[in-house]
Structure formats: C-alpha cells, structure tokens
C-alpha positions as a printed NumPy array, in Angstrom:
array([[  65.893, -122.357,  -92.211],
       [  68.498, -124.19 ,  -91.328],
       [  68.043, -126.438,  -94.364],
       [  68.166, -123.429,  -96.799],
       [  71.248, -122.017,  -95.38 ],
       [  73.137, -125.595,  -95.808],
       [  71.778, -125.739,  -99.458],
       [  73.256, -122.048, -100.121],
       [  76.522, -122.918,  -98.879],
       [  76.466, -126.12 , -100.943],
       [  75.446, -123.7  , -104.078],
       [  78.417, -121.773, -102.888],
       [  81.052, -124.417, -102.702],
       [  79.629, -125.86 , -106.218],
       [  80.139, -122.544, -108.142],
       [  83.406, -121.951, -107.239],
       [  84.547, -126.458, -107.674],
       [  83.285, -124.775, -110.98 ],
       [  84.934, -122.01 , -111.425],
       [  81.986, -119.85 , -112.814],
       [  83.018, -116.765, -110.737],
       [  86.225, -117.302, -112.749],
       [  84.204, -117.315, -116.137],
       [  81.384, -114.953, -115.246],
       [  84.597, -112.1  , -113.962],
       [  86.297, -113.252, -117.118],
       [  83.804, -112.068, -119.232],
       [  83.276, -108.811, -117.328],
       [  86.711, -107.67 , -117.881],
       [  86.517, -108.529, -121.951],
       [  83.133, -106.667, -121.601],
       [  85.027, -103.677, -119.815],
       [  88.309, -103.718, -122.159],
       [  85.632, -103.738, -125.204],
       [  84.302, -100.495, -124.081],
       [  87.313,  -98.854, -123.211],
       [  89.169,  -99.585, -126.602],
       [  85.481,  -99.006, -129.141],
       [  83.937,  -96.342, -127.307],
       [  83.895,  -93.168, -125.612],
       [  81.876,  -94.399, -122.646],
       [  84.64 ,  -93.514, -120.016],
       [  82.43 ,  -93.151, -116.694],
       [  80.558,  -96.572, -117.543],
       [  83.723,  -98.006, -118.441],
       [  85.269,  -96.957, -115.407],
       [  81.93 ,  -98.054, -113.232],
       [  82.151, -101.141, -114.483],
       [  85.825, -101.831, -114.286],
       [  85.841, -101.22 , -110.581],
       [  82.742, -103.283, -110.452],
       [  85.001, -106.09 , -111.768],
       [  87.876, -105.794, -109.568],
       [  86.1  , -105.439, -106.588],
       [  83.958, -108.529, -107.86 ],
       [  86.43 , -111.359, -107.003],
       [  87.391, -109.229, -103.501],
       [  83.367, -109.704, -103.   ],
       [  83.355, -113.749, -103.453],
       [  86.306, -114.479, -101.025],
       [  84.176, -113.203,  -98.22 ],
       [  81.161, -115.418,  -99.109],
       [  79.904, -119.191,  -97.46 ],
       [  82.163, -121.836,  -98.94 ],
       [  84.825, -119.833, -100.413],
       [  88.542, -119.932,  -99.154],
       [  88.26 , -116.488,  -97.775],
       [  90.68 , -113.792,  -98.52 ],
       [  94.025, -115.449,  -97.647],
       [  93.37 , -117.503, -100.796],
       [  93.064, -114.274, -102.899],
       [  96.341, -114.477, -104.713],
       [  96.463, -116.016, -107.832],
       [  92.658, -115.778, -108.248],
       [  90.849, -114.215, -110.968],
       [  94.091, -113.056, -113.04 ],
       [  92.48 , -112.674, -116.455],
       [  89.665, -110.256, -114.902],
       [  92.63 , -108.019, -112.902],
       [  95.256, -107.978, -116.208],
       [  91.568, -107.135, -118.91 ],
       [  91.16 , -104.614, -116.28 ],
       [  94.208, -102.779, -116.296],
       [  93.952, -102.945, -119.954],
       [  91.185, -100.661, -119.67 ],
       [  93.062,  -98.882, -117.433],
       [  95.97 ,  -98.15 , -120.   ],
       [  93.547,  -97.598, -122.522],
       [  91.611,  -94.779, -120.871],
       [  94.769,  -93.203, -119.689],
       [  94.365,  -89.349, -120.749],
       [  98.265,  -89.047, -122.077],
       [ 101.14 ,  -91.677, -122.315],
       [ 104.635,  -91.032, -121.705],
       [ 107.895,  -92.953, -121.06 ],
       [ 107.093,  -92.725, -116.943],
       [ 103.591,  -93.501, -117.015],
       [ 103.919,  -96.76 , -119.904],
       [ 106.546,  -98.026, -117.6  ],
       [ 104.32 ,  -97.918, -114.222],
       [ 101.552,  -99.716, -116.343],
       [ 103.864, -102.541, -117.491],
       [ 105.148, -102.969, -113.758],
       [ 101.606, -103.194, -112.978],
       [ 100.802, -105.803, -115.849],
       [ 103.989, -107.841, -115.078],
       [ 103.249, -107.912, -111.293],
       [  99.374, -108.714, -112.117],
       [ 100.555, -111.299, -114.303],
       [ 103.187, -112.957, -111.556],
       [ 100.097, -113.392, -109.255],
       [  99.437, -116.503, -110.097],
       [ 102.818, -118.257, -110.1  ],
       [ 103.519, -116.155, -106.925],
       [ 100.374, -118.088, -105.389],
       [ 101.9  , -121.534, -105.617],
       [ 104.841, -120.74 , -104.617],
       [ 103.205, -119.639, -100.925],
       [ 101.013, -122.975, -101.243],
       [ 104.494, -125.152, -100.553],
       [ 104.512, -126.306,  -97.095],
       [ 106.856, -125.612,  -94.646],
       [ 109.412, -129.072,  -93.851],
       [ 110.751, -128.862,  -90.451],
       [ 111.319, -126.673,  -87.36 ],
       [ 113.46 , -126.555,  -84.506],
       [ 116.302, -128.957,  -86.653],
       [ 119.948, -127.384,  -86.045],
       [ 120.678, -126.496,  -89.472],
       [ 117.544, -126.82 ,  -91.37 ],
       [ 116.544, -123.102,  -90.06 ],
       [ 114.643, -121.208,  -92.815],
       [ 111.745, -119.139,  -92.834],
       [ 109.099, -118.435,  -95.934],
       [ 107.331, -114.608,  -96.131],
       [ 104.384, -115.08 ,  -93.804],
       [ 101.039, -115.478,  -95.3  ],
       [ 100.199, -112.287,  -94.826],
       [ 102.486, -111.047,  -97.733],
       [ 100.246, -113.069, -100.219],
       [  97.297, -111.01 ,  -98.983],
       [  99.485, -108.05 ,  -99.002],
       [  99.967, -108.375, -102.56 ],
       [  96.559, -108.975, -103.98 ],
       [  94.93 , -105.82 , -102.215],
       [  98.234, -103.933, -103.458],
       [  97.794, -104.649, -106.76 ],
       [  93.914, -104.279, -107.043],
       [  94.225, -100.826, -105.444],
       [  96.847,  -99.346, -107.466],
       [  94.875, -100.919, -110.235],
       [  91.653,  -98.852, -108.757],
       [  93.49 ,  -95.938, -108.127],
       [  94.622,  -95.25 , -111.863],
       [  91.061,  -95.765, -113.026],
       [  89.786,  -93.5  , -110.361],
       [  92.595,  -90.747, -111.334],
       [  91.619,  -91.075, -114.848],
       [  88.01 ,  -90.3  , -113.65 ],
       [  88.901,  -86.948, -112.446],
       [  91.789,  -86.121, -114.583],
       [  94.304,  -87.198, -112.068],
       [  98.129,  -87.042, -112.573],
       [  98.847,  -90.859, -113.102],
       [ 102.38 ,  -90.007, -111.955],
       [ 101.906,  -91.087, -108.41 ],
       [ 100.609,  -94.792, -109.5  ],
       [ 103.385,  -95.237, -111.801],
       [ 105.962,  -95.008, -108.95 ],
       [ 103.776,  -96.977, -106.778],
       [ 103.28 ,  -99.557, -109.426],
       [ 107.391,  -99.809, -109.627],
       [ 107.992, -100.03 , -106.53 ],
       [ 105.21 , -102.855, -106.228],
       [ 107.357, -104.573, -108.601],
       [ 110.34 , -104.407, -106.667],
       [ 108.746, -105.63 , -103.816],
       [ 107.305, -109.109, -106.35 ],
       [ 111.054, -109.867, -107.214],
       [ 112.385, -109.754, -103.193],
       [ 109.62 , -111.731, -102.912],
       [ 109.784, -114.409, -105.501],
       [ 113.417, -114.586, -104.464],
       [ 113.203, -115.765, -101.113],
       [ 110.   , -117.735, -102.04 ],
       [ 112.54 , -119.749, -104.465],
       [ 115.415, -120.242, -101.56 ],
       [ 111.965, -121.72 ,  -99.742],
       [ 111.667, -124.374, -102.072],
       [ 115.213, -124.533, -103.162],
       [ 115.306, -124.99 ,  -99.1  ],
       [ 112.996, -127.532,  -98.799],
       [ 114.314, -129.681, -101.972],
       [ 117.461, -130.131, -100.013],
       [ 115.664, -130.94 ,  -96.948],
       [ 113.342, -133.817,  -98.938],
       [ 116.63 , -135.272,  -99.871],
       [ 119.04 , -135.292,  -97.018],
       [ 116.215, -136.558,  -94.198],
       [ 117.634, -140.   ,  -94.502],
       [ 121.257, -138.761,  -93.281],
       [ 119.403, -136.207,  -90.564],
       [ 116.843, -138.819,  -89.451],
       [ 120.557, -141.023,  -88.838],
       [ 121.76 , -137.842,  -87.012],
       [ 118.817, -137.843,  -84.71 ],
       [ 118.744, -141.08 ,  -84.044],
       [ 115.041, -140.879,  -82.521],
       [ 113.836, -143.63 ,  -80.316],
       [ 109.965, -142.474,  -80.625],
       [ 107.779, -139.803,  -82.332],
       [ 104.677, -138.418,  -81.918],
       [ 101.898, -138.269,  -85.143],
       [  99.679, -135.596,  -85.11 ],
       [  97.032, -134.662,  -87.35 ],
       [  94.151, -132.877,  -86.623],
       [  91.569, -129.63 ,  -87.436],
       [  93.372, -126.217,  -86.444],
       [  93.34 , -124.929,  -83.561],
       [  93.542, -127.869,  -81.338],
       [  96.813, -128.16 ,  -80.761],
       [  95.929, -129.263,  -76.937],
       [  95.853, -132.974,  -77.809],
       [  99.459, -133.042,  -78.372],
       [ 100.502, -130.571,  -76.092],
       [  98.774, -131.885,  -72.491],
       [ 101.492, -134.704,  -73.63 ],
       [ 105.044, -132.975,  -74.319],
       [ 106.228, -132.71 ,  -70.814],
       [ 105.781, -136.383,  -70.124],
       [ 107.198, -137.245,  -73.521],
       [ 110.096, -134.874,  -72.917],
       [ 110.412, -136.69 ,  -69.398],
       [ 111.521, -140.15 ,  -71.015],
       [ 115.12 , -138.093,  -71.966],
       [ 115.196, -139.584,  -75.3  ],
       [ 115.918, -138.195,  -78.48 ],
       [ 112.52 , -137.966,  -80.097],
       [ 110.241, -135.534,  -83.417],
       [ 106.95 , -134.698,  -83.525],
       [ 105.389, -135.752,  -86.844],
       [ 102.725, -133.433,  -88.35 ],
       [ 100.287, -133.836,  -91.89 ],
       [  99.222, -130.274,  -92.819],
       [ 100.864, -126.494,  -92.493],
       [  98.039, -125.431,  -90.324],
       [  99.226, -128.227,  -87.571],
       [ 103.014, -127.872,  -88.377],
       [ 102.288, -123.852,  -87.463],
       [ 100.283, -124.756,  -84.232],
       [ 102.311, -127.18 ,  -82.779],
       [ 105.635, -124.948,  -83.362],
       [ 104.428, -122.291,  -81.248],
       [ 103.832, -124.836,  -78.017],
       [ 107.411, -127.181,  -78.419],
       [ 111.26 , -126.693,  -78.593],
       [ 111.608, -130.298,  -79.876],
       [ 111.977, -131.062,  -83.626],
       [ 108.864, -130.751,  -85.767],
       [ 108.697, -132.726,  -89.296],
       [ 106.1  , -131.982,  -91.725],
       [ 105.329, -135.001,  -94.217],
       [ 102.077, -134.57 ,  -95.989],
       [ 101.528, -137.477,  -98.314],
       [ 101.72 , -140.882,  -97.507],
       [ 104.632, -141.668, -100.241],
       [ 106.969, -139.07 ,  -98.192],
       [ 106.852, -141.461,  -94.64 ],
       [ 109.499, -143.735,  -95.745],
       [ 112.411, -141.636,  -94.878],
       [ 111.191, -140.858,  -91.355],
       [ 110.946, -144.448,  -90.511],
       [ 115.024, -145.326,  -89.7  ],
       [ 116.671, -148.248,  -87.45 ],
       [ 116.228, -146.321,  -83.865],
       [ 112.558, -145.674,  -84.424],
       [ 110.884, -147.752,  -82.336],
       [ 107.468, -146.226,  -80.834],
       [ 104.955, -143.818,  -82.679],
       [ 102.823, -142.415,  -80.523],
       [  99.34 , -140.674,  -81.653],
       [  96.541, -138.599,  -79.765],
       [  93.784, -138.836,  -81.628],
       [  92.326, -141.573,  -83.613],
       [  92.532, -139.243,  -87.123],
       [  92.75 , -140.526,  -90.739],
       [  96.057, -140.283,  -91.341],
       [  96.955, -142.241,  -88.421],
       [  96.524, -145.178,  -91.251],
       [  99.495, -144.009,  -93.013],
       [ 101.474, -144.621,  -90.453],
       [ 100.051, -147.943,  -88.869],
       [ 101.532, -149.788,  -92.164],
       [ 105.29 , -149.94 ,  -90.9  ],
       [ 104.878, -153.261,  -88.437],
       [ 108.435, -152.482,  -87.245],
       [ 106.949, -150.242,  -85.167],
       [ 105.138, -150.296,  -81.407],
       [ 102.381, -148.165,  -82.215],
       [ 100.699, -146.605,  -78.967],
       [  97.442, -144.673,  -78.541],
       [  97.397, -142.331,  -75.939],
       [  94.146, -140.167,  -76.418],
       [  93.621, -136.713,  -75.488],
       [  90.771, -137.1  ,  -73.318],
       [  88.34 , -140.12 ,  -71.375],
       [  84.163, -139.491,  -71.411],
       [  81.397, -142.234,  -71.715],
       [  81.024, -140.638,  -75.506],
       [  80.818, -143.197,  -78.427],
       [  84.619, -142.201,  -78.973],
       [  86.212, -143.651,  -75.782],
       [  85.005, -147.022,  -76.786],
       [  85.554, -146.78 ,  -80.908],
       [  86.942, -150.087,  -81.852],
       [  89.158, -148.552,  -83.951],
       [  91.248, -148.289,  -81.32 ],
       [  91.944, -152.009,  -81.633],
       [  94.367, -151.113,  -84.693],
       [  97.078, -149.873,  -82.087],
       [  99.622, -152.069,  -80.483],
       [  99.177, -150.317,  -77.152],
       [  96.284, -148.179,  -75.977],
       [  97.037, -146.021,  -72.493],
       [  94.345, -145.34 ,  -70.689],
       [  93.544, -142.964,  -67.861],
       [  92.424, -145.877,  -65.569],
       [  90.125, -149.061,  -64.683],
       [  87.127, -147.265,  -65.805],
       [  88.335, -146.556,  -69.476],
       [  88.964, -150.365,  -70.002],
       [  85.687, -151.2  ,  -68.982],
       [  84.036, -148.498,  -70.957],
       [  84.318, -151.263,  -74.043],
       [  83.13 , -154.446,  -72.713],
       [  80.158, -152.816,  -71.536],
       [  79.174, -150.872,  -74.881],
       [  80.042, -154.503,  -76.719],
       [  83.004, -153.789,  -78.131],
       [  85.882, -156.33 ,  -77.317],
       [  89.314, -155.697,  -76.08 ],
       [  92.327, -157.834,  -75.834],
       [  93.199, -156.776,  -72.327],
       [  97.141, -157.22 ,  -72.851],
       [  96.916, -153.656,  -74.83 ],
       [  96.21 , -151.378,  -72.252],
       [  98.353, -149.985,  -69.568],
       [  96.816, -147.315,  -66.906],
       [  98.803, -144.11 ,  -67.081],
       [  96.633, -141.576,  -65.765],
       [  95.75 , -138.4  ,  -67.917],
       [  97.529, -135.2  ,  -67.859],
       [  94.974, -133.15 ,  -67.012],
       [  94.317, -134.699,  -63.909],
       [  98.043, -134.932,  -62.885],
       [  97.975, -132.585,  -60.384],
       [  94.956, -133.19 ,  -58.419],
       [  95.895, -134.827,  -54.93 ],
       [  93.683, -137.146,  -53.342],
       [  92.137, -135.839,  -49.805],
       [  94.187, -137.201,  -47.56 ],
       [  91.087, -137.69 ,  -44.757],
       [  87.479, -137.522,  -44.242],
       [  86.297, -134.373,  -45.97 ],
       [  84.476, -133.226,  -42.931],
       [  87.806, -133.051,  -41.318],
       [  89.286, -130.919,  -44.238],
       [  90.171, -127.303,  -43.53 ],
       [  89.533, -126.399,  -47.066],
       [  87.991, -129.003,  -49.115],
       [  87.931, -129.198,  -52.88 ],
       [  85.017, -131.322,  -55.033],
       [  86.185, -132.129,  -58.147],
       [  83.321, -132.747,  -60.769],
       [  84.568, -134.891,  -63.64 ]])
C-alpha cells in the first residue's frame, strides 16, 4: 500500500515537472472557445467551461502539487480561452458590459506577471530604516479565486439569462484592486533593489561582531530560538542570517534583533564586513557550506539538541572551528561510535533547555518535594 501511494505521488509530482495539466487545461479551453464561437451548444459549452476553470482549482489540492497558495499565475491560457467563451455567449453587448469583460481579460491576463512579483523574497526585518512590508500571501490567493469566480459567475448568469451588469462592476473593481496591488508589489522590489545595494554601507553601520545562520524546514524555528536570549546576553551588536522566506517569516515572529535574508550563495559577500568575527549555526543544514568558505571567520556549532542518535556524533561536525556541547557525555558520544575528534574544538556550555533545572541539593529521601527528571 504504502508502495502504491509513494508511486502516485511520484506520478503526481512528474505530471506537473511536465506541465501536462497545463497542456491537457489548455486544450480544454480551445475545445470550449470552439464551441462557443461555431455552435449553438450553450449548456454544454457552459458545462464544460466551468469544468475547465474549476479543473486547475482541482490539481492544486492533489499529492505533489504546490497547493493553492501557488494558484496565481497558473493555468492562464485555460482562464483567458475561458472567458472568451464567456464574452462570446454573452446574450447582448453594450458599452458597460464590453468594458467589465476587458477588466476581466486584462486582470486574467496580469495573473501571471502578478505571480512573480509575490515570488520575490522579503530582504530584512527589524533594520531602522529598511521597514517595508509586501501584500501578504494571502492576496495572491485572493486574486485567483476572485477572478475564477467572477469568471464563473458570468457563465452561470448567461445560463439563466442573468443581467451581466453586476459582474461587470465586480470585474472593474477587481481591476482596481490588480493596479493597488501591482503598485506596492513594485515599491517591494524597487525596495529591495535598494536594499541589495546599500548592505555594504548598513552592514558598516551595524558593525556586527557575530551572526547567527539559520536554515532549516518550516516550522522549526525552535533551533534558533532556545538560543536568542543567551546570544542577546553577550551585549553585542549582532543579525540573524536566514536562506528561504519561509525561515525569514518564522524567525521574525520570535526576535527583535535584525533579520537578513540572503538566498543564494553569490549574495553572502556583502554580509561578511571587518567586525564579523563569529557565525554561529544550529543545525548542521546544507547551506551551512555556503558560509563555511569565508576562513576569516570563527565558525561555531552550537546544535539544537544532544541524543545518542547517529546525528550527535555526524563527523560533519568536524567542518566547524568550534563545536559547544551540552557536556562530558556529548564529547564522548564520538570516540565511542568511531568517529574522531580533535578535542581542542569543544567547549561545555550546557543546553538551553536544561538551563533551569537545579540540581537536588541533598539526598532525595530527604527532599520535601522531589522532582525526577527523565532525559
């Protein structure tokens, strides 16, 4: 079972690496507008119109798709062939109703554009003069179920002899909304541009003495976090270095302290300036590579976590300058799974999780309350 469920989801992620969902809704909609401009089959027409659009809403929620946040932008020549059955079937054009459908067709048509415009990651947070926010995400989905349902709706009117009037305003107003937000999408990434080429003077500014890399899957944002109050206890001027969006977004909503966002390994330079002396990493993740080049810096692995699994003992973690460990125990982890240490790298700092359980103080039989920690 298992087996056949891991071979569907490969099927999955293959069709759309493919883009035959593209193709396949592609020639649906040519199939649609054929019938709606040659014949006088309105309700099939219609049927299979909204078969169509809903299509491409159908795939996002399928194994090995995106899922619907990605929705934007996809499937544009199905949605515009569409509406051209839509304006097609209309039962009367006027003035009013032509314009709605070319607010509709211009929006439909700015879906894709609009799309990777919301795929430009975010640069910094929590950087006096560098604040600047980007519509959330959520406008992106906003838009694609906004379009496809005013898209819906006319053919649906048309299929009881509806008054398109309603749709047209809709449809205009839809438009409006597009242009606010293409125009504060572009001040993003005018935004950022500036940003990309004045970190060399801010990085100066700062004048950082350490920073933390972090790059990991979403939602696990505790590896850096169990270490920000001891960072922020060293009273040094310091940024937290992040890879992707999804960890920029996490680890702004658990630190005041200034949050850099440099995805590819060419945009690292600038962050590296003369009072940079100590990068400090949690995990032992890819990326951490990227970083490991620049010799000028100590680089120090603290960890997020000690447990006799294969992980605690990687040698991997011989690429590090430093490696802080929780205590005697974590050193000798190593020697005895085979895996050789030079023991100048390690230094015995404890673990945050542990930091405030106190030692019993006397016998535990003499203990008014005792506590067993299991470990």
């Amino acid at each position: 079972m298992a087996s056949l469920l891991s071979s569907k989801l490969t099927l999955q992620a293959v069709l759309v690496k493919l883009q035959l969902p593209n193709v396949i809704l592609g020639m649906l909609g040519f199939f649609v507008a054929f019938l709606a401009v040659l014949t006088d089959w309105k309700a099939l027409t219609i049927a299979l119109a909204l078969l169509a659009l809903g299509g491409g809403v159908a795939l996002a929620f399928l194994p090995g798709s995106n899922g619907p946040q990605m929705l934007l932008g996809q499937f544009p020549l199905n949605r515009a062939l569409v509406l051209v059955a839509a304006v097609v079937l209309a039962p009367e054009h006027n003035w009013w109703l032509n314009l709605g459908f070319l607010a509709l067709g211009i929006v439909v048509l700015l879906e894709p554009p609009i799309a990777r415009m919301f795929r430009v990651p975010p640069f910094a947070a929590n950087l006096p003069g560098w604040e600047y926010s980007r519509p959330a995400d959520s406008f992106s989905v906003a838009l694609f179920w906004i379009d496809g349902a005013l898209i819906a709706l006319a053919l649906l009117f048309e299929a009881f002899n509806i008054s398109l009037l309603t749709v047209s305003v809709a449809a205009l107003a839809d438009l409006v909304f597009v242009g606010w937000l293409m125009l504060r999408l572009a001040g993003f990434q005018k935004r950022r541009s500036a940003f990309d080429k004045a970190l060399p003077k801010i990085m100066k500014e700062l004048q950082p003495a350490f920073a933390l890399h972090w790059q990991a899957p979403a939602g696990t944002s505790y590896q850096a976090k169990m270490w920000l109050p001891y960072l922020e206890r060293l009273n040094k001027p310091y940024f937290i270095l992040v890879r992707t969006a999804t960890n920029f977004a996490d680890i702004c909503k658990e630190t005041d302290a200034p949050v850099i966002l440099r995805g590819g390994m060419s945009e690292l330079a600038d962050i590296v300036c003369d009072s940079l002396k100590v990068m400090f990493y949690v995990n032992t993740a890819t990326r951490n590579d990227h970083v490991l080049r620049y010799k000028e810096l100590t680089h120090v692995q603290l960890n997020h976590g000690d447990s006799d699994k294969a992980p605690s003992y990687n040698p991997m973690f011989r690429v590090y300058d430093r490696n802080f460990v929780a205590g005697q125990a974590a050193i000798d982890r190593f020697a005895a799974n085979g895996v050789w240490m030079p023991k100048e790298m390690f230094t015995i700092v404890g673990r945050p999780q542990v930091a405030d359980v106190k030692q019993a103080s006397a016998p535990i039989a003499e203990l008014a309350d005792p506590t067993l920690l299991y470990a």
